[in-house]
C-alpha positions as CSV (number, residue, x, y, z in Angstrom):
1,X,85.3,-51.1,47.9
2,X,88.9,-52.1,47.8
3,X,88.4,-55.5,47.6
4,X,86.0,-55.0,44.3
5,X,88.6,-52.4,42.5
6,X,90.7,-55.5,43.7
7,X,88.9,-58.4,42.0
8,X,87.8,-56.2,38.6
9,X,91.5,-55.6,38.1
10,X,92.4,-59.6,38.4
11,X,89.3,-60.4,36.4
12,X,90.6,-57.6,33.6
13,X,94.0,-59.2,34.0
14,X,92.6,-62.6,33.7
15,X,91.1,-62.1,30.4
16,X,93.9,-60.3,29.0
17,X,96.2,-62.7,29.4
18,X,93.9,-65.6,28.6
19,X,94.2,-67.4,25.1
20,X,92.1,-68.5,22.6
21,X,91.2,-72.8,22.0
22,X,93.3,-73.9,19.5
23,X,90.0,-75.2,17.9
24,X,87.9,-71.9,17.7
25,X,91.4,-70.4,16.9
26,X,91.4,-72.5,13.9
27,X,88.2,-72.1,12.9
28,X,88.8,-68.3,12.7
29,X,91.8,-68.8,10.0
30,X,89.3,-70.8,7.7
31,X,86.7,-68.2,7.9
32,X,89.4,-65.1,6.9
33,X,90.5,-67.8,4.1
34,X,87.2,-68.2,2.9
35,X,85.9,-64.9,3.2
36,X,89.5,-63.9,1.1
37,X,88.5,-66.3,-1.7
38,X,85.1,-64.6,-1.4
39,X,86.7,-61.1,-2.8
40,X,87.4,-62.4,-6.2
41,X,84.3,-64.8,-6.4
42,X,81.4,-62.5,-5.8
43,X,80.7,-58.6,-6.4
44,X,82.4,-56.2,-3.9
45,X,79.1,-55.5,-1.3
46,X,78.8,-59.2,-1.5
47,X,82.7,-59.8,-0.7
48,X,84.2,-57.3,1.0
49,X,81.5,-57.5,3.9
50,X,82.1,-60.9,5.8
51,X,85.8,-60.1,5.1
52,X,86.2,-57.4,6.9
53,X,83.9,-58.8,9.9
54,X,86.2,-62.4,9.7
55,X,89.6,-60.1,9.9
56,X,87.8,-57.6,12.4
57,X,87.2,-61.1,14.7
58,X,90.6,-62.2,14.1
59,X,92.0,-59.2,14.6
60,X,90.1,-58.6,18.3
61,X,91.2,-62.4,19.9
62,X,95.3,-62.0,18.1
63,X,95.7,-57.9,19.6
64,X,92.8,-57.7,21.5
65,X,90.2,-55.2,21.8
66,X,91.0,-52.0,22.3
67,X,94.3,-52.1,19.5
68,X,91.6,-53.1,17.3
69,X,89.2,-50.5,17.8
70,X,91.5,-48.1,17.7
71,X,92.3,-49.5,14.3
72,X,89.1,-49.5,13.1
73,X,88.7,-45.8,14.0
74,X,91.6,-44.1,12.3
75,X,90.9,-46.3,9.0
76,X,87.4,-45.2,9.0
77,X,88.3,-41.4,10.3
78,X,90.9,-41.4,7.1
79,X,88.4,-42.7,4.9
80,X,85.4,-40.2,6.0
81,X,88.5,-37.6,5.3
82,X,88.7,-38.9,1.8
83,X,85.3,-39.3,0.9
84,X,84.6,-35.7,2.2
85,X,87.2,-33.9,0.1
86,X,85.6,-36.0,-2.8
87,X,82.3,-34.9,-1.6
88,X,83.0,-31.3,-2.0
89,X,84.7,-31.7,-5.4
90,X,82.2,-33.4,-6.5
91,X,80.1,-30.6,-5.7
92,X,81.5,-28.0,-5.9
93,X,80.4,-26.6,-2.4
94,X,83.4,-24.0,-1.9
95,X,82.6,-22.2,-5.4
96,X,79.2,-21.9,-4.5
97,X,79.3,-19.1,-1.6
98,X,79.5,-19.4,2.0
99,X,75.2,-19.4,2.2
100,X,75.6,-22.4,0.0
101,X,77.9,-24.1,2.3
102,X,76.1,-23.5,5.3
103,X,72.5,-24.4,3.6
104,X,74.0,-27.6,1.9
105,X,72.6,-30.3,4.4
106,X,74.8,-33.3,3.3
107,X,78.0,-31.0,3.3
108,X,77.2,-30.5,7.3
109,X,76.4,-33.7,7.6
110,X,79.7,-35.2,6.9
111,X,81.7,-32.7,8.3
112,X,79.8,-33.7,11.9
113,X,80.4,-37.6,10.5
114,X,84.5,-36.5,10.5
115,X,84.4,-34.8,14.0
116,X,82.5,-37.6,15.9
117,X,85.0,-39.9,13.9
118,X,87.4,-37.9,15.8
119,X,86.3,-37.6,19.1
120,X,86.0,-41.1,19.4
121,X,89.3,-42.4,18.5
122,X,91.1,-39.1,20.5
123,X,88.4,-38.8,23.6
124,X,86.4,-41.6,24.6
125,X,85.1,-44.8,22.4
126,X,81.6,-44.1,23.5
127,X,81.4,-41.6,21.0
128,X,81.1,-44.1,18.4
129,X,77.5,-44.8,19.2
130,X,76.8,-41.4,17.4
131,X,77.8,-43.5,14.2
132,X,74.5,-45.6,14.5
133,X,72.2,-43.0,13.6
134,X,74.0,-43.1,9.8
135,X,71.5,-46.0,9.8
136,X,68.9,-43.8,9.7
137,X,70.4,-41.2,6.8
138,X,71.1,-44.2,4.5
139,X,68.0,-46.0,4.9
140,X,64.7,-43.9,3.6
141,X,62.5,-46.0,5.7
142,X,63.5,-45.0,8.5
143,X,64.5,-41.4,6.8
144,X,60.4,-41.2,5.8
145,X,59.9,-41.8,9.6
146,X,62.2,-38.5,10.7
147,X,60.5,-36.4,8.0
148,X,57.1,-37.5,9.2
149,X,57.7,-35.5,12.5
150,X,60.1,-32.5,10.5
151,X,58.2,-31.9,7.2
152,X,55.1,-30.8,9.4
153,X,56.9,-30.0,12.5
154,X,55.2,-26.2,12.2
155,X,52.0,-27.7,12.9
156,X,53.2,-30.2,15.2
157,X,54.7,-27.0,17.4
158,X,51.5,-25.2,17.3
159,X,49.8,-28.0,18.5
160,X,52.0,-28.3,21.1
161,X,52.2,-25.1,22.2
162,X,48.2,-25.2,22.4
163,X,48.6,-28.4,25.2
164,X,51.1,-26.0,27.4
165,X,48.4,-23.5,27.2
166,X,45.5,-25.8,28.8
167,X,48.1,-27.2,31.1
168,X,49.1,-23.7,32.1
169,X,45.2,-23.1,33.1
170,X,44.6,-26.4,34.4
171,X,47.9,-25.3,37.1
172,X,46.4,-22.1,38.0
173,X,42.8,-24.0,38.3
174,X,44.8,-26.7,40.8
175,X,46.5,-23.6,42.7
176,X,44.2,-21.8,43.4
177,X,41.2,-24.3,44.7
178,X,42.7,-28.1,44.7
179,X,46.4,-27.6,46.2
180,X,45.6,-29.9,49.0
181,X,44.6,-32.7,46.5
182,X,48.4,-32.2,44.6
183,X,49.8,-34.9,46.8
184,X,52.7,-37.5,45.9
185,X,53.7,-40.9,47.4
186,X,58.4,-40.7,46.9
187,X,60.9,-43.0,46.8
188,X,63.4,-41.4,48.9
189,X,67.5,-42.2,48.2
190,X,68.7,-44.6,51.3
191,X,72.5,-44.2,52.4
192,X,72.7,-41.1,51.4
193,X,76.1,-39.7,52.1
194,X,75.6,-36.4,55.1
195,X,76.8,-33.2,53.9
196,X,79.8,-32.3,55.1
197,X,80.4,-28.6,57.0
198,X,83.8,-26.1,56.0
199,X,85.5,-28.4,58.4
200,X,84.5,-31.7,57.0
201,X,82.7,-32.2,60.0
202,X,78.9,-33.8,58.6
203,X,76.2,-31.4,59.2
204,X,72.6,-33.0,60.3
205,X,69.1,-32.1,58.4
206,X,66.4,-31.2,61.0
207,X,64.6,-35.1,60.3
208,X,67.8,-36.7,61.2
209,X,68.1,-34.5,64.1
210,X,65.0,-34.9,65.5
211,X,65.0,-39.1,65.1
212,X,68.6,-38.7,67.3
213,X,67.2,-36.8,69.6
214,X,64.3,-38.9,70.0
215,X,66.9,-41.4,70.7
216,X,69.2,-39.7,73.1
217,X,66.6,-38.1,75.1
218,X,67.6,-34.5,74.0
219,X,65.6,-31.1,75.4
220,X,61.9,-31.0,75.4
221,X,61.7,-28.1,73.6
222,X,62.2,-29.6,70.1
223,X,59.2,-31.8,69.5
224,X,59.8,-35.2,68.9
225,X,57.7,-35.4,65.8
226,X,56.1,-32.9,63.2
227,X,54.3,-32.3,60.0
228,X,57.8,-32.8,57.8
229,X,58.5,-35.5,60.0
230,X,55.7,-37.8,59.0
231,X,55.6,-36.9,55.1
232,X,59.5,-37.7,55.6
233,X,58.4,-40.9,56.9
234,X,55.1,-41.7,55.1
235,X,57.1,-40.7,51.4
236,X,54.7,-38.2,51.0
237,X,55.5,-34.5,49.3
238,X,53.0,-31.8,48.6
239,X,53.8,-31.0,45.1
240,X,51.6,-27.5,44.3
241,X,52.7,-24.9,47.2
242,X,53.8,-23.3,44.2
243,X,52.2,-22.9,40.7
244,X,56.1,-23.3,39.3
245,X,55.1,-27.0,41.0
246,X,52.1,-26.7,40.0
247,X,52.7,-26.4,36.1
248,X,55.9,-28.8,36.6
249,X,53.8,-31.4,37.7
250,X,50.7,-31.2,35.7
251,X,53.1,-31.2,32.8
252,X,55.7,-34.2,34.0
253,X,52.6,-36.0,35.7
254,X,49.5,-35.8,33.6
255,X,50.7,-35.6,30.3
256,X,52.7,-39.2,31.4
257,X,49.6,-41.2,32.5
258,X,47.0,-41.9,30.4
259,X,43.9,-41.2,32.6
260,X,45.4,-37.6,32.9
261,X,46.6,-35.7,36.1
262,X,43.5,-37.5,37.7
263,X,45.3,-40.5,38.4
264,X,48.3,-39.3,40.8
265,X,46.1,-37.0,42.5
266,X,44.8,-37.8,46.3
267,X,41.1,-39.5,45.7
268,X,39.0,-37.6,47.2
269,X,35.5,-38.9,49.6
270,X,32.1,-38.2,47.9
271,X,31.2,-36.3,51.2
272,X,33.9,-33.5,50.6
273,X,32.4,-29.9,49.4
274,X,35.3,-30.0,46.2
275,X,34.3,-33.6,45.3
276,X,32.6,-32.2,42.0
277,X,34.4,-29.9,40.9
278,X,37.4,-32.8,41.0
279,X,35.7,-34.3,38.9
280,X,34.7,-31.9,36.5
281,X,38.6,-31.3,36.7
282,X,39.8,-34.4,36.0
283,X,37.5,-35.2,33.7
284,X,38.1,-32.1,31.3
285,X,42.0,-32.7,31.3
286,X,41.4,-36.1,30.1
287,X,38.6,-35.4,27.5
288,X,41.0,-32.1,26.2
289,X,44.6,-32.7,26.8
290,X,44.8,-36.3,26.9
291,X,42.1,-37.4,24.0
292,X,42.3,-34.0,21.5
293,X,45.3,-32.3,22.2
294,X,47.9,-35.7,22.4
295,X,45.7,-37.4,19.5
296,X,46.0,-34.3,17.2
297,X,49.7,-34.3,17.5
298,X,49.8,-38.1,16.9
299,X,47.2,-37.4,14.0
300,X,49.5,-34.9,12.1
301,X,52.6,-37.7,12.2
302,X,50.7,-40.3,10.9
303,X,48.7,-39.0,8.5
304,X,52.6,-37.3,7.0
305,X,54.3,-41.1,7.2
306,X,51.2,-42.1,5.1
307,X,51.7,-38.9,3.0
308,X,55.3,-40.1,2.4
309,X,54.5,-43.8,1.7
310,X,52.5,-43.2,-0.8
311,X,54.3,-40.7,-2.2
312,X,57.0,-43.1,-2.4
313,X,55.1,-46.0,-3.6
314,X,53.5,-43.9,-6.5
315,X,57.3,-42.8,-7.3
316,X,58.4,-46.5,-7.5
317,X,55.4,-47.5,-9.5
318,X,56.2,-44.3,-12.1
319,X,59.5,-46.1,-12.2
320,X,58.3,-49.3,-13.0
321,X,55.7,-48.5,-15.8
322,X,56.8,-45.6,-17.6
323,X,60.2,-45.0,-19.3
324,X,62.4,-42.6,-17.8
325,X,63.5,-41.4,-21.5
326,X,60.8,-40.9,-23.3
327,X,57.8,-41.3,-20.9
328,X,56.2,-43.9,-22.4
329,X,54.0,-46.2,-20.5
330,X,54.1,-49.8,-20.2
331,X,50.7,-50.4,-21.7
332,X,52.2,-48.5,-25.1
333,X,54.2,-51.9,-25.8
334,X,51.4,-54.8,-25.0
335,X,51.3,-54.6,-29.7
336,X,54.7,-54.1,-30.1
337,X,57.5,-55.9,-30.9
338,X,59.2,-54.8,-28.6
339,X,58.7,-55.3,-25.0
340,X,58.7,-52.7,-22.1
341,X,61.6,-54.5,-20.5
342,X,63.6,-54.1,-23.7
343,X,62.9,-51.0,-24.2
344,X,64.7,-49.3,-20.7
345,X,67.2,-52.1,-21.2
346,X,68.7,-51.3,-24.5
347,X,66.7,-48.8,-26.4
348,X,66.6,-46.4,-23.7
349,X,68.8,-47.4,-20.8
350,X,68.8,-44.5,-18.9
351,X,72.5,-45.6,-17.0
352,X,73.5,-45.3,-20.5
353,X,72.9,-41.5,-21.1
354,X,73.7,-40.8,-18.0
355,X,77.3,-42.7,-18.7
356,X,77.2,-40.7,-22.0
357,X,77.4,-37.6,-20.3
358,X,79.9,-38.0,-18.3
359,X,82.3,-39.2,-21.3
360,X,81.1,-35.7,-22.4
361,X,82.1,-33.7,-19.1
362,X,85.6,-35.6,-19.0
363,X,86.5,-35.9,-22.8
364,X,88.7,-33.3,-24.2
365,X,86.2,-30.8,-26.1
366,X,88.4,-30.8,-29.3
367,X,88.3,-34.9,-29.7
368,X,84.2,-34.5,-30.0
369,X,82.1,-36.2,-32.6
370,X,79.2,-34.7,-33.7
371,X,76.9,-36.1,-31.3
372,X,79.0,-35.5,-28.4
373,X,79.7,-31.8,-29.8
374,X,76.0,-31.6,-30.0
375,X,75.4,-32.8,-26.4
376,X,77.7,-30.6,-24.8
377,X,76.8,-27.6,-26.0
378,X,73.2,-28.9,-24.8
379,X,74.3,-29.4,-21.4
380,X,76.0,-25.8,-21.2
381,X,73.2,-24.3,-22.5
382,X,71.1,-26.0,-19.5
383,X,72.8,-25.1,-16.6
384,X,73.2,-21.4,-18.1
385,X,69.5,-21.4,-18.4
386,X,69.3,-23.0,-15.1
387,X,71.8,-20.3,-13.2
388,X,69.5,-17.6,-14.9
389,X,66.4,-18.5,-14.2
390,X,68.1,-19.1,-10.1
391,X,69.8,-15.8,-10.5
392,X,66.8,-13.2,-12.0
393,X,63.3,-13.9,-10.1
394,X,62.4,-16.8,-7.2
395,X,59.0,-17.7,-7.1
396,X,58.3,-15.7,-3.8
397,X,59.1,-13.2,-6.2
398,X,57.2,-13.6,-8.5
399,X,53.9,-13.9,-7.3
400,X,55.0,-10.6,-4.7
401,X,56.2,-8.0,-7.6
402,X,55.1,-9.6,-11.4
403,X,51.9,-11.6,-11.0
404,X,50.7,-10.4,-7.5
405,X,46.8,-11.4,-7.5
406,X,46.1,-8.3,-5.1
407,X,47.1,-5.8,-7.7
408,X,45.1,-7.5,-10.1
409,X,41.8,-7.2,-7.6
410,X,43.3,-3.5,-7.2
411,X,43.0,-2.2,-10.5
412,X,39.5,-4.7,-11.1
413,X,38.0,-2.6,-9.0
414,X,39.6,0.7,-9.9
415,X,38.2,-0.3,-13.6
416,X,34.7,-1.0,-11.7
417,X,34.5,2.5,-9.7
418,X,36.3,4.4,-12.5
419,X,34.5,6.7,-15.4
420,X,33.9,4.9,-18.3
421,X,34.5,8.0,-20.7
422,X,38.2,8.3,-19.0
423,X,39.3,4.4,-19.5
424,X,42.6,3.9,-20.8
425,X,43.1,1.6,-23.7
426,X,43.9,-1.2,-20.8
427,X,41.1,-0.4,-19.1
428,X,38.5,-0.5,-21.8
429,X,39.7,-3.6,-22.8
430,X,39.4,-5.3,-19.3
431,X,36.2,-3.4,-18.6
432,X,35.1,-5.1,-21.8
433,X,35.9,-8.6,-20.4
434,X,34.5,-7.9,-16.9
435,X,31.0,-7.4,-18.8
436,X,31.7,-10.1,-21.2
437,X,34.5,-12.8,-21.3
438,X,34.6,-12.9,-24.6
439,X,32.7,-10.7,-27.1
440,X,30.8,-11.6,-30.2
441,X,33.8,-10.7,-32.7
442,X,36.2,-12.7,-30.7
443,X,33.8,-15.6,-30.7
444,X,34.3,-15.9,-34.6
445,X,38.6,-16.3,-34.4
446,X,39.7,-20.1,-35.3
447,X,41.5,-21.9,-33.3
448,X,44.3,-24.9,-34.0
449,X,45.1,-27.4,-31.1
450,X,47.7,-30.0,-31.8
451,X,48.4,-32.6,-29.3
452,X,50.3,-35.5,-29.3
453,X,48.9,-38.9,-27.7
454,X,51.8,-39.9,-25.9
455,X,52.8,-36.7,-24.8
456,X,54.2,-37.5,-21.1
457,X,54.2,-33.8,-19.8
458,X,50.8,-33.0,-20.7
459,X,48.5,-35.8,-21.3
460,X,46.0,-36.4,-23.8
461,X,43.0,-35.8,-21.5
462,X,43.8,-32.4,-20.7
463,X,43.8,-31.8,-23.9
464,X,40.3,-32.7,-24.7
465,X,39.3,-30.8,-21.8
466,X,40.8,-27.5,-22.7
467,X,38.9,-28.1,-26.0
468,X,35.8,-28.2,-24.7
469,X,36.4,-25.3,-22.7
470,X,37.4,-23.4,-26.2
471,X,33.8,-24.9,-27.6
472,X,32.0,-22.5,-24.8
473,X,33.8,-19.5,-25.7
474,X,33.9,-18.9,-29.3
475,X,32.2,-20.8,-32.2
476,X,32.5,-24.2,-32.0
477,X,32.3,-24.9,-35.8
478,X,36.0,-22.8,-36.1
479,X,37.7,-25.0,-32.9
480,X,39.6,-27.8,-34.4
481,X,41.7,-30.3,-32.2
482,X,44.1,-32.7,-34.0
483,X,45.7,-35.8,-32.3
484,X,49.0,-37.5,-33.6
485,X,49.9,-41.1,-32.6
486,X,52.9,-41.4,-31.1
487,X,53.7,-38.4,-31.0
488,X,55.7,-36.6,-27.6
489,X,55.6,-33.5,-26.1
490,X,57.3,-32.2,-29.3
491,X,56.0,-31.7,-33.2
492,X,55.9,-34.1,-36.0
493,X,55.8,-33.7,-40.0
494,X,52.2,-34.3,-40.1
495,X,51.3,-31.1,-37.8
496,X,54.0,-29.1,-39.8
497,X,52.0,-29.4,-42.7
498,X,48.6,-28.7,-40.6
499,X,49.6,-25.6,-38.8
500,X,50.9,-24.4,-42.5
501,X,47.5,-25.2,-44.0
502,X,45.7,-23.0,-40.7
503,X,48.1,-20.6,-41.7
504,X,47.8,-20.4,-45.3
505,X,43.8,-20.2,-44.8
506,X,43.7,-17.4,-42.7
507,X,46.1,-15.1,-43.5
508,X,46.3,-13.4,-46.7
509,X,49.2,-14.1,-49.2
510,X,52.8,-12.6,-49.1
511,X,53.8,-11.3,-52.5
């Protein structure tokens, strides 16, 4: 052992003190050179990338290894720093409560990013394999593959709980009539170092007594082989005197191979009295656990990755035929002279508005021009909307207290089982529309729908739909449904001046 501790320090000394070819040596200086010239040349992903890897390379053969790494740790430890105080300006996250803090995923996420940062450059380097799994945060590939496991992971649990539950009942089935069948070939550890007594003297097991006996000659009265003896020998362990080893190795063993716990199991003969009902065993925990229960669970992650992909691939494709602005749709150019290209380039650039607004949030409110005057206020009014509609009612809430569908059954049937000569004006009215939807008065009211063909919040065919469904309830001579081209999901001149003539018609005259 000596003599290795011996030769691993002259082999560590060796390459310490050994030097670099002068060729390779060179060959290093040109690529830093070129990769410097690179900066100014190219875009900064594009640049700064082989330069840091040439001066990380040159850096490991001129101070060696461990300087650099230790290098490379504190500048990347003092830049997680910086970007995280960023981060949480940014954000805001420390005026936003402690909950907020503690719910704000990315927040934690850093702040782990800064201590494993730490504890490798102060502990032990090994902690900066943690870092590869930032691979995994920054890449939504791979992200899509996490969140196929975590966005169903309730179900994924159930199911999972379900195979403990057969494999609970399939170790109480192996207690209690096939415990002789739970046996195991081992690998026993060789040179294994005796345990020592209070006096450091070793202390001898029973098999390694009985072998030096067996040796030695020693009394008679301790027989020179038993039962432990040969499994000690023959490597093999009864593993279901308990149903604690029962369940631990129906669970390590069975759910591991993929015949089941059927295949580590002693093979029975065909002439035994328990030779059916291995089978039927063995059988079972394949054709449940194995095939149902394991393929369910697989099931449920692959049918959530799909979910994802295509949710993902329908989001991309949004992006890539409809306007972000305005919500038109690719097809809505093919006569114009415009193209859809030119449109999101220049006409509706969406990095410009969004560049707009932040000359809004860090321009000095009393240089504004109209526009940006206009836009501000807009934005305020937003997130005050926003903070009140987070503040007053959640949805959980809303369909609990305001729109709960059981108090609406409730008082249905209090309206069905009630007098009718007590109703309340409420309850005459809704009595009314239990035994007809709509009655014959109502079925003479006009009705005005306005819809704009481009609107990208509610499209046209919905529209029509809800027409038709208007048609069935009151005359359809007095339904009238008016289209605009080009119009969004707001209002034009042209419907102005149709809603005005609906109005004008219907209602009498103000003097």
């Amino acid at each position: 052992m000596l003599e290795k501790n011996e030769e691993y320090s002259d082999l560590k000394e060796r390459a310490l003190t050994s030097t670099l070819s002068p060729l390779f040596s060179v060959l290093l200086w040109i690529a830093v050179a070129i990769c410097t010239s690179m900066l100014f040349l190219f875009s900064k992903p594009v640049g700064i990338r082989p330069f840091l890897v040439s001066i990380m390379l040159r850096s490991i053969y001129t101070i060696g290894l461990g300087p650099t790494l230790i290098l490379l740790g504190a500048a990347n430890l003092c830049n997680k720093i910086v970007f995280l105080v960023s981060f949480v300006g940014n954000r805001g996250t420390f005026t936003r409560g402690y909950r907020a803090v503690i719910l704000d995923m990315a927040f934690l996420y850093h702040v782990t990013y800064v201590l494993v940062c730490m504890l490798g450059l102060f502990v032990h380097e090994f902690f900066y394999s943690f870092l590869l799994f930032d691979l995994v945060y920054r890449e939504e590939t791979l992200l899509n593959v996490i969140k196929s496991v975590t966005r169903n992971g309730r179900s994924i649990i159930l199911t999972a709980v379900l195979a403990l539950i057969l494999v609970y009942l399939f170790s109480i089935i192996g207690f209690l009539f096939l415990k002789d069948d739970f046996t195991m070939e081992v690998d026993r550890l060789k040179n294994r170092t005796p345990v020592t007594g209070s006096y450091g003297v070793p202390t001898m097991t029973l098999p390694s007594f009985i072998s030096t006996c067996e040796k030695e000659n020693c009394s008679p009265t301790i027989p020179a082989s038993n039962t432990a003896d040969e499994e000690y020998e023959d490597g093999i362990e009864r593993t279901c005197d308990t149903l604690l080893m029962c369940i631990v190795t129906v669970l390590n063993q069975g759910l591991r191979n993929g015949g089941g716990v059927g295949d580590v199991l002693r093979r029975p003969s065909k002439d035994e009295p328990l030779f059916a009902a291995r089978v039927v065993y063995d059988l079972l925990f394949y054709f449940i656990v194995i095939i149902i229960v394991l393929n369910l669970i697989f099931g449920v992650i692959i049918d959530t990755f799909a979910d994802l992909r295509s949710e993902k691939q329908k989001k991309e494709e949004i992006l890539k035929t409809t306007c972000f602005i305005c919500g038109l749709e690719r097809d809505k150019f093919d006569n114009k002279t415009v193209s859809f290209e030119e449109h999101i380039k220049s006409e509706h650039n969406m990095w410009h508005y969004l560049y707009f607004i932040v000359l809004v949030k860090v321009k000095d409110p009393t240089e504004y021009t109209g526009p940006e005057s206009y836009v501000a206020q807009m934005i305020v009014v937003r997130l005050e909307r926003d903070k009140f509609d987070n503040k007053t009612v959640s949805f959980e809430e809303h369909i609990k207290s305001e729109h709960n569908m059981w108090h609406y059954l409730y008082f249905i049937v209090l309206v069905k089982v009630k007098d009718p000569t007590e109703y309340t004006g409420p309850e005459s009215y809704v009595a009314q529309m239990i035994v007809g939807p709509i009655s014959g008065v109502n079925r003479e009211i006009s009705i005005l729908q306005c819809h704009g063909d481009c609107d990208p919040l509610v499209p046209l065919m919905f529209g029509s739909l809800t027409i038709e469904k208007l048609k069935t309830l009151v005359n359809p001579t007095n339904v009238t449904f008016k289209t605009y081209e080009g119009m969004m999901h707001s209002s034009c001149q042209q419907e102005i001046m149709d809603v005005k003539q609906v109005i004008d018609k219907l209602l009498p005259p103000i003097d």
